[in-house]
C-alpha positions as CSV (number, residue, x, y, z in Angstrom):
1,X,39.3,-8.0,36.1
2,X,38.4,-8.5,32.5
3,X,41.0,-5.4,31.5
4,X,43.4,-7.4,33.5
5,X,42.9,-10.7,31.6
6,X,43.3,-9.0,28.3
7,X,45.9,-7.2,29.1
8,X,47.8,-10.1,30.0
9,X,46.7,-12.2,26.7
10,X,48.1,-8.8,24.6
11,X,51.4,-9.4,26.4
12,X,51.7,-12.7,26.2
13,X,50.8,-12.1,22.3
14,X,53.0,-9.2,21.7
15,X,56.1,-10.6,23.6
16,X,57.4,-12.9,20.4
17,X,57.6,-9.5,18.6
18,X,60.1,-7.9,20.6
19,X,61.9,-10.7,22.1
20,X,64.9,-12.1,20.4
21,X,64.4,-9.1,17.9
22,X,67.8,-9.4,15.3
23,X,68.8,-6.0,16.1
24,X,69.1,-5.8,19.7
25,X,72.5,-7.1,19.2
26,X,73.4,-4.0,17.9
27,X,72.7,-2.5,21.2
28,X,75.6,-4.5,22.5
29,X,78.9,-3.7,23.1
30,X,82.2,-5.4,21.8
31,X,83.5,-5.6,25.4
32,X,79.8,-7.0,26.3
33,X,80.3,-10.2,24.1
34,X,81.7,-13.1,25.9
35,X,84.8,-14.7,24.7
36,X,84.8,-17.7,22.9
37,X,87.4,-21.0,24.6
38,X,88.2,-22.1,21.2
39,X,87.0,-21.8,17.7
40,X,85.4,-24.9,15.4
41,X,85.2,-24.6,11.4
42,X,81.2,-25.0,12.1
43,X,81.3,-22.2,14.6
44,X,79.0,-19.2,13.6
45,X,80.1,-16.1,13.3
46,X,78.3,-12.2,13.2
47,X,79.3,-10.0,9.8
48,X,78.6,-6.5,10.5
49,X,77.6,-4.4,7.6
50,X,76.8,-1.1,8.0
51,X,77.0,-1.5,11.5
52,X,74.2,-3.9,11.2
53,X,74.6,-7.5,12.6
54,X,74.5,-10.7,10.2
55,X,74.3,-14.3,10.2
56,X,74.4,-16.8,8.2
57,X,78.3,-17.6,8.0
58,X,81.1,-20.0,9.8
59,X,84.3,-20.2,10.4
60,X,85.0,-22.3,7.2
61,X,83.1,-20.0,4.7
62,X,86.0,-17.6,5.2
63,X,88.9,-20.0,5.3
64,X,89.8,-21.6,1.7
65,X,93.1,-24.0,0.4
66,X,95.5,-21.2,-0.1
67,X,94.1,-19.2,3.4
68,X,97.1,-19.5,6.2
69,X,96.2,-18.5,10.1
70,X,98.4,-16.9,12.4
71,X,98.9,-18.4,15.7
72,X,101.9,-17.8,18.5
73,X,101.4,-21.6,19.3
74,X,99.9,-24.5,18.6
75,X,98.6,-27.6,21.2
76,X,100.5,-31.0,20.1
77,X,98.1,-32.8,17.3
78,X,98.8,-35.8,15.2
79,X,96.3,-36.2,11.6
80,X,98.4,-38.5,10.4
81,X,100.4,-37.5,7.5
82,X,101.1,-34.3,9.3
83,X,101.8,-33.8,12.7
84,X,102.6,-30.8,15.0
85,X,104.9,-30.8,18.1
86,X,106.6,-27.9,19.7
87,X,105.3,-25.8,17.8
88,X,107.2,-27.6,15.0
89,X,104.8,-29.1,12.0
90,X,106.2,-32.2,10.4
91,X,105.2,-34.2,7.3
92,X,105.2,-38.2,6.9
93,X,108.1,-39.4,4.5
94,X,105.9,-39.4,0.9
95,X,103.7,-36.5,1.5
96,X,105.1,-34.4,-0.6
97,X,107.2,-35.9,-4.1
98,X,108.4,-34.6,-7.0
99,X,105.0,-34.0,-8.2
100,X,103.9,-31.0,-5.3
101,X,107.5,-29.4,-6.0
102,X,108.0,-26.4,-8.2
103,X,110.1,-26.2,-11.3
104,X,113.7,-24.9,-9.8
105,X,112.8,-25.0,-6.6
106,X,115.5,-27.2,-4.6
107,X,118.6,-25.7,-4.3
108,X,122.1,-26.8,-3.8
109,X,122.0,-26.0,-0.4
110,X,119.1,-28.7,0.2
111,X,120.1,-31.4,-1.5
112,X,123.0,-34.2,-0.1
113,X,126.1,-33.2,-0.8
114,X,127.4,-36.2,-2.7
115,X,125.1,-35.2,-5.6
116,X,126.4,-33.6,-8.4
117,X,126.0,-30.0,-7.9
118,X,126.9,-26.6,-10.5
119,X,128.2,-23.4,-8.6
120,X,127.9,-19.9,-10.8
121,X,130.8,-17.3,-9.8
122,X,130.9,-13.8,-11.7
123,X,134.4,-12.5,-11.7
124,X,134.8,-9.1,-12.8
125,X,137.3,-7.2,-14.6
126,X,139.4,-6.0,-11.9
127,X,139.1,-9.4,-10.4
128,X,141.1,-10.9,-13.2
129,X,143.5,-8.3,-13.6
130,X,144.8,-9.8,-9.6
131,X,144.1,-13.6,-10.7
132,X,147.6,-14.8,-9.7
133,X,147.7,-12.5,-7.1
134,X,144.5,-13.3,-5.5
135,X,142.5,-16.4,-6.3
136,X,138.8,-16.6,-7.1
137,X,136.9,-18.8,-4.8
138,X,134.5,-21.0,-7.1
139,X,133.3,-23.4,-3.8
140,X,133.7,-22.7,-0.5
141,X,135.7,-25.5,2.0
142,X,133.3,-28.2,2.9
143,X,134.1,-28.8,7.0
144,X,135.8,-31.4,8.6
145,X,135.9,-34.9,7.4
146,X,134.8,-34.0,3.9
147,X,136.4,-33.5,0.4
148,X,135.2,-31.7,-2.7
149,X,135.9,-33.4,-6.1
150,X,135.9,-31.2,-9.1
151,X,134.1,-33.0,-11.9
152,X,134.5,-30.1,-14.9
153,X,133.9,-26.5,-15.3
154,X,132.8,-23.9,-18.2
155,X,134.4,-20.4,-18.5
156,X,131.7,-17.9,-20.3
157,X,133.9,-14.4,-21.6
158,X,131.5,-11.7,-21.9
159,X,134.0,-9.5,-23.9
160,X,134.2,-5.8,-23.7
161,X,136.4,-4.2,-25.8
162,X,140.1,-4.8,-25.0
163,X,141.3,-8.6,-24.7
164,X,143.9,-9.7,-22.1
165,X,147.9,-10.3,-22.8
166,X,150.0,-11.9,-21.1
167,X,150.0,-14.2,-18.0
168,X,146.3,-15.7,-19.2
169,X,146.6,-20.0,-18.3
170,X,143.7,-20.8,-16.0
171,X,143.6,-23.8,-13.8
172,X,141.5,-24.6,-10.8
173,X,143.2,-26.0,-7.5
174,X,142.2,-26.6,-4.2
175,X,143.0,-22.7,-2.3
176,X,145.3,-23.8,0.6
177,X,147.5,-26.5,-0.6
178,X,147.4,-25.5,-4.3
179,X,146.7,-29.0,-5.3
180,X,145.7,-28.2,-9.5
181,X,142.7,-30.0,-10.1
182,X,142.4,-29.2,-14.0
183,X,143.6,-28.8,-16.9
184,X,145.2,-25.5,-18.3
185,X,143.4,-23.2,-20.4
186,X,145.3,-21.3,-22.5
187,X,145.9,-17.5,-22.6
188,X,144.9,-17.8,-26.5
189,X,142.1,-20.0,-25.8
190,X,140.2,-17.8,-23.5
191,X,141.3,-14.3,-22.4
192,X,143.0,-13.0,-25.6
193,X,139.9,-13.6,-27.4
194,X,137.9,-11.2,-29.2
195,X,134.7,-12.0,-29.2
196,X,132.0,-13.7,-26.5
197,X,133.7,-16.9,-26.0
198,X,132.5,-20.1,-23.7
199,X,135.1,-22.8,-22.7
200,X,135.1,-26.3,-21.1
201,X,137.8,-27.0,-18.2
202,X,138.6,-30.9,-17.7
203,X,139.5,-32.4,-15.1
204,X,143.3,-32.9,-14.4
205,X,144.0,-35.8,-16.9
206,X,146.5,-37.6,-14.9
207,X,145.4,-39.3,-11.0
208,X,146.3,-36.7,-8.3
209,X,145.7,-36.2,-4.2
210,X,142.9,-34.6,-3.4
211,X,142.7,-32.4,0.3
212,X,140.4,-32.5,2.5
213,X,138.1,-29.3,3.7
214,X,139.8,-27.1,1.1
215,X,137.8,-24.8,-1.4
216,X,138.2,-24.8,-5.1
217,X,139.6,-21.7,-6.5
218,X,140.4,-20.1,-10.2
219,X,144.1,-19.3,-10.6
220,X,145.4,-18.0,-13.4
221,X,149.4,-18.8,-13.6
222,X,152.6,-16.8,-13.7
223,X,151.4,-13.4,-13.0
224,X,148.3,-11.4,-13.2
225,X,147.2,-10.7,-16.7
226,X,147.7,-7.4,-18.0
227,X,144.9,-5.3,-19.8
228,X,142.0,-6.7,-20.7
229,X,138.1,-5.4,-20.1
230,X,135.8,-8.4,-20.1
231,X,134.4,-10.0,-16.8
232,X,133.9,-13.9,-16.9
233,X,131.5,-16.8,-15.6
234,X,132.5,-19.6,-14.3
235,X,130.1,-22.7,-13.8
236,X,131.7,-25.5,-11.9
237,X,129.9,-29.1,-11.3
238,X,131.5,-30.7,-8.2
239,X,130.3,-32.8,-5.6
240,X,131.1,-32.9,-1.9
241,X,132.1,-36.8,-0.7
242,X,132.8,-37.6,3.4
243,X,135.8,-38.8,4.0
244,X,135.0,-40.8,7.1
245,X,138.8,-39.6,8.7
C-alpha cells in the first residue's frame, strides 16, 4: 500500500515536467494543426527555427507601414476615411492632398481636361521628309461633344548634319477639316537651320472656327521638304473644353 501511495505522489510530482513540454509541438504535424477562422494583429503565431518551434511573436510584429497583404477578397468594412466595398477600396475626399503626392506624379491623362495640358511628339527624319504628305498627329481627337483649343507650341531641331530646303512653313491645324490653328513658321526660321534650334508657334493671330472632336496635327505647307537629317520635338500646351452640343 505504502509503494502505491508514493508512487502516486512521484506521478503527481513528475507530471508538470512532461506535460505541456515546448517541444512536443514539434511532434505535430502541419496537417495536424487546426485551421484558424480568421486572423487578429494580436494573434500569436509559431516561428520555426531549425525545425524547432517558437513563441513570442504576433501578427503585427511582422506587418509594418510599407507591408501590403494579398487577399482574393475582402468583407465590406467602413474606418472612416477609407472604406472597402466590392472589393473596391475608396478614400474620403481630403485624404490624400498635394502634400502625400509625388513630384511628377499626375499625369495628363488624370487631370480634367479643361486644364492646361503639354503633349511631347518626336518626329523623326523620315517623318518630315512626308510632312505635307502625311500630317503628324500632336493630340489625338477628344470624343464627342468636346473641342481642343491650341494655346502655343515649341519646335526643338536637334540637327544632324544636312538642313532641309524647300517646302519648310509649319503650321498646326485641326487633321480633318484643316482648320490652321497657328501661325506659320518659316522654312528659314526652323528647318534650314544649322545648328540646334528651339522655336515658339503662336496661336493664329486673327479669330478663327474651331471643330469639334478633331486632333491637332503638324503640317508643313506646299510639298514635303526635301533633304534634310535632323528629327524635331514638338511640345504643344492645349486644353480640352466641352462643347455642351
Amino acid at each position: 500500500m505504502r509503494k502505491i501511495l508514493f508512487a502516486f505522489l512521484f506521478l503527481l510530482l513528475a507530471l508538470p515536467l512532461y506535460a505541456g513540454n515546448k517541444n512536443d509541438l514539434a511532434y505535430l504535424g502541419y496537417d495536424e494543426l487546426d485551421t484558424a477562422a480568421s486572423v487578429d494583429s494580436s494573434d500569436g503565431i509559431v516561428l520555426f527555427e531549425n525545425n524547432i518551434p517558437k513563441k513570442g511573436k504576433a501578427v503585427s510584429d511582422l506587418l509594418s507601414v510599407d507591408d501590403s497583404i494579398t487577399k482574393s477578397s475582402f468583407a465590406d468594412e467602413d474606418w472612416g476615411d477609407v472604406s472597402v466595398s466590392s472589393n473596391s477600396v475608396t478614400l474620403d475626399s481630403g485624404v490624400v492632398d498635394t502634400a502625400e503626392l509625388a513630384d511628377d506624379a499626375v499625369t495628363s491623362g488624370k487631370i480634367a481636361q479643361n486644364v492646361i495640358q503639354t503633349a511631347s511628339v518626336d518626329i523623326t527624319t523620315g517623318e518630315i521628309l512626308a510632312l505635307n504628305t502625311t500630317p503628324q498627329e500632336l493630340v489625338a481627337a477628344p470624343g464627342a461633344g468636346y473641342v481642343i483649343e491650341f494655346i502655343s507650341a515649341v519646335l526643338i531641331l536637334d540637327y544632324n548634319s544636312a538642313a532641309y530646303a524647300t517646302n519648310g512653313d509649319l503650321s498646326i491645324q485641326t487633321d480633318t477639316t484643316n482648320t490652321t490653328l497657328s501661325d506659320t513658321v518659316g522654312l528659314s526660321d526652323f528647318l534650314a537651320q544649322t545648328a540646334d534650334t528651339i522655336r515658339t508657334v503662336q496661336v493664329l493671330s486673327a479669330d478663327t472656327n474651331l471643330d469639334a472632336n478633331e486632333a491637332l496635327e503638324l503640317f508643313c505647307g506646299t510639298g514635303d521638304p526635301a533633304t534634310g537629317d535632323s528629327p524635331i520635338t514638338v511640345k504643344v500646351t492645349y486644353r480640352i473644353l466641352a462643347t455642351g452640343l
